[in-house]
N, C-alpha and C positions, 0 to 999 in steps of 0.2 A: 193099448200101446204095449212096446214089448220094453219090459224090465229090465234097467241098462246099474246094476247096484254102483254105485259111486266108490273112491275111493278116495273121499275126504276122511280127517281124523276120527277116528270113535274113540270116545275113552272108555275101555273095556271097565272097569269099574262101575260107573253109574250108566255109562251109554249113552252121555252127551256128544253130539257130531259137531264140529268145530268146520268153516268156510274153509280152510287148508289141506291141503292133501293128506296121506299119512306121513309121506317123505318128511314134510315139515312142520310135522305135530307140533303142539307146545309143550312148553316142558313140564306145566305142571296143568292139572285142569281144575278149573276154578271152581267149579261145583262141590268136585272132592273137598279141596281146600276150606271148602267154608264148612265151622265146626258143626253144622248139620248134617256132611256127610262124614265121609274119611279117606286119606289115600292107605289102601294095604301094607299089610306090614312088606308084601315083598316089594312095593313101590309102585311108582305110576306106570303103567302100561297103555298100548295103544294098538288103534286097528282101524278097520273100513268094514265097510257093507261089504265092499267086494270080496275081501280075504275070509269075510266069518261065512260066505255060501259055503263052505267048504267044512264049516266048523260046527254049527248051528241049526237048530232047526223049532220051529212053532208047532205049538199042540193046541189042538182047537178043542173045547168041551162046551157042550150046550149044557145051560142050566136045567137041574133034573125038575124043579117047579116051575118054570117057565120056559117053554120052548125058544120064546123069543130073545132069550139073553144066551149070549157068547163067547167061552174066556178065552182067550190067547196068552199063552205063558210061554217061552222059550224056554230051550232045553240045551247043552250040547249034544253033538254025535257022540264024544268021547265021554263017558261018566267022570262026573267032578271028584275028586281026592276028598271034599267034605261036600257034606249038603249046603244045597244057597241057603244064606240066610242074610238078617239085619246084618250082624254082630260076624258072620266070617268074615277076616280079614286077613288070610292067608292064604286060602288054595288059591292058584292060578289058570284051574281047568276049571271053568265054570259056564252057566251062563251065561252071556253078552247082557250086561248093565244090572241092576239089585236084583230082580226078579220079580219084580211086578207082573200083576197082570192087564191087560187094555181088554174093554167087555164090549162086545158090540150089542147094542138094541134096537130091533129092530119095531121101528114106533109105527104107530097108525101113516104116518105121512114123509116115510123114510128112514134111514138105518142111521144112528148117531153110533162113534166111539168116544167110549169116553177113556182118557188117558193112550198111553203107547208105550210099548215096547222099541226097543231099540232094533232088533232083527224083523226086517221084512226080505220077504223073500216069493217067486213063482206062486210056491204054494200057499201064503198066506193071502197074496191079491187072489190066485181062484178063489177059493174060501171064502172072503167078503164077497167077491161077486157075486158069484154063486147063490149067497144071500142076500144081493137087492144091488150093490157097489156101497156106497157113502155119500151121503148131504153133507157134512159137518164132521171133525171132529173137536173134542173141547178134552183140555188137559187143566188138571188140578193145581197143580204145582211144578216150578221148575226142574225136579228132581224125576220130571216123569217127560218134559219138553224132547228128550231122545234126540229121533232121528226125523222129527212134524215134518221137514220139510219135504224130506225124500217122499215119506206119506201122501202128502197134500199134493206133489205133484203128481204121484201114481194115480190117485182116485178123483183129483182136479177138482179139490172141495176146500172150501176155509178150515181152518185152527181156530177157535176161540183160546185164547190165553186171556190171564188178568192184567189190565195196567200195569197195576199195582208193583209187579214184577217183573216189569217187562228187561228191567236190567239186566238178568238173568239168561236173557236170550244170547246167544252166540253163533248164529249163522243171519246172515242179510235178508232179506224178505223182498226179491227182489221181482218177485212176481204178484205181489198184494196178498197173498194167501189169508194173512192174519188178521183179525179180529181183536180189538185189544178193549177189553171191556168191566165194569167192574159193577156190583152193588147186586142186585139180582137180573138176569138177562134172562129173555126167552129164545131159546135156538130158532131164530126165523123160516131156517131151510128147513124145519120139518113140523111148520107153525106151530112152535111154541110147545110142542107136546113135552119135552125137558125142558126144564130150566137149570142155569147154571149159577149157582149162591154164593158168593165171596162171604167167606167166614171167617179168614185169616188164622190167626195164629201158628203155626209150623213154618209158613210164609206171611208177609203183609199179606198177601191176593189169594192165599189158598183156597182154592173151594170144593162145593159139593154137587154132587149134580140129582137132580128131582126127579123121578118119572114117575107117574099115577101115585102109588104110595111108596114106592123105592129109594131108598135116597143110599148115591153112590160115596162112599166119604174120603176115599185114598187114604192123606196120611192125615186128615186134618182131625180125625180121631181114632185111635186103633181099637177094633175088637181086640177085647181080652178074654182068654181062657175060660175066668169065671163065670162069661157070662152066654158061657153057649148051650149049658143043659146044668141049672140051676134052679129044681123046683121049690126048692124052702125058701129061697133069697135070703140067706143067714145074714145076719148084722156087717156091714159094711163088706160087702160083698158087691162087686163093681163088673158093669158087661162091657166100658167104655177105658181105655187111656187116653189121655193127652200132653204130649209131648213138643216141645220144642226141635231135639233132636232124640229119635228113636237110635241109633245106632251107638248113640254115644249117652243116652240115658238122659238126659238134662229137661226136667219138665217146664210145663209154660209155667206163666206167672196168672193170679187170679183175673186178672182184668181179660188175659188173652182168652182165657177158657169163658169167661164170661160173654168175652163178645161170640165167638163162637154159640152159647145158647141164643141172646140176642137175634144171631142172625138164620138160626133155625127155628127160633119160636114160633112166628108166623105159620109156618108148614106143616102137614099132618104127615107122618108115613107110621109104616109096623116092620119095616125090614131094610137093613143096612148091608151094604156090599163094600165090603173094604178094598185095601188094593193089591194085596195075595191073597192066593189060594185056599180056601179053609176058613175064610171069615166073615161068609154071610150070620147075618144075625136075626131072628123074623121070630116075634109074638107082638099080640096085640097092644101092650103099653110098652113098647119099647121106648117113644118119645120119652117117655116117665121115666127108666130108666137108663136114658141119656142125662136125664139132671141128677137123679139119686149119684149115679157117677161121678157128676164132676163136682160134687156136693163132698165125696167120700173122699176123691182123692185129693181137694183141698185142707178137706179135714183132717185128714192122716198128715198131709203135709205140713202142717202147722201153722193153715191162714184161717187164723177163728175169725176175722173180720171178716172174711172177704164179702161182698155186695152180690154174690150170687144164692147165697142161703136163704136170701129175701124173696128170690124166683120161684114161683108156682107153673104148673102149666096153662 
């Protein structure tokens, strides 16, 4: 099919697409709004699929250890006045929505994305083609929901999102697209070879997605700094955050981070893909040092109770 981009709202900010044109955007967009994200200091802004071809464009990079893994990051045409980031909250020439990235995998029994960018465009659908088209795609949390729909009808494949959040949604589902699921799921359209784990915390429904030992995490844990080339592992020395809201600082509470273990405990992997650029994470105990983590930053925090320091692997 030929790519017809829409010109419903985009909230250039996060890159949530709203059922209304841009003519008659909303005035404020609710994702921002909620103290998980932020509206810019220069204020809320707005746009379309259609106005940012002109504006925007996707970079595709294959994973250098795995050929079958795929990032797509947006970029402007125009260089931004500051770099993307969490925390800017000022320039106005930026990418289209935070800057995540969406990674295509391409599995034994069909290509899954996991998460989305806000900008699709020509050259992004050849690009997935190219590599197989898409079975599925599954998004982590609503802070990454974008533009699924325009997606889903381009490559004519379901959305998994979580129940959980389904409040969250802000465009009508008027073609069944979605899949609204929660607890552990196994992607059917590419039997089962990912699964998708509700972990919550950051969100109720937030989740993670599985493949052979890969486990993909978005925001439901952030790599840190410390822990990407750290051979001593010095005393309280952490590879993992977890946050309620990243942008705005404010950490979960013990129970959240706990369930989060809980709901990874069952699983094995060695290498974590976060949701920008730069935060793959890969040694053989890294499950291990997903709990020393959230062991360290309760305990900096100042929860000596908490009921996760009792967890072993």
């Amino acid at each position: 099919m030929v790519f017809e981009p829409s010109n419903l709202a985009v909230c250039e900010t996060c890159g949530t697409q709203y059922d209304v044109p841009l003519s008659q955007h909303p005035g404020t967009c609710r994702i921002c709004e909620d103290p998980r994200q932020y509206v810019p200091a220069s204020g809320q802004s707005w746009t379309s699929l259609a106005k940012e071809q002109q504006l925007q464009k996707n970079i595709f990079e294959t994973d250098s250890d795995d050929p079958r893994i795929h990032y797509i990051t947006t970029r402007p045409l125009t260089p931004a006045e500051l770099p993307p980031g969490l925390c800017d909250s000022t320039t106005t020439r930026k990418q289209l929505g935070i800057g995540q990235r969406c990674i295509l995998l391409q599995t034994q029994h069909g290509n899954v994305i996991w998460d989305l960018v806000a900008f699709l465009d020509e050259a992004t659908i050849d690009f997935i083609n190219e590599k197989g088209g898409l079975e599925a795609i599954v998004i982590s949390h609503p802070h990454f929901y974008t533009t699924h729909m325009e997606w889903a009808k381009v490559f004519r494949c379901p959305v998994y999102v979580s129940n959980d959040d389904a409040e969250w949604l802000n465009r009508k589902d008027s073609e069944g697209v979605r899949k609204l699921v929660g607890g552990v799921t196994k992607i059917e359209e590419v039997r089962g070879d990912v699964t998708m784990i509700q972990a919550g915390g950051h969100f109720d429904g937030s989740c993670v997605l599985l493949w052979e030992k890969k486990l993909f995490i978005a925001d439901t844990m952030m790599s840190a700094p410390s822990g990407f080339n750290n051979a001593k592992r010095l005393p309280d020395t952490t590879t993992y955050s977890f946050m309620w809201s990243y942008p705005n600082m404010i950490p979960l509470s013990p129970s959240a981070i706990h369930g989060i273990w809980k709901a990874l405990k069952p699983f094995d992997f060695n290498t974590t893909y976060g949701g920008f650029a730069g935060q793959n994470v890969s040694r053989p105990d890294l499950k291990k040092q997903v709990l020393e983590s959230m062991k360290i930053f309760l305990k900096i925090g100042g929860h000596d109770k908490a009921e996760i320091y009792g967890e072993t692997l």
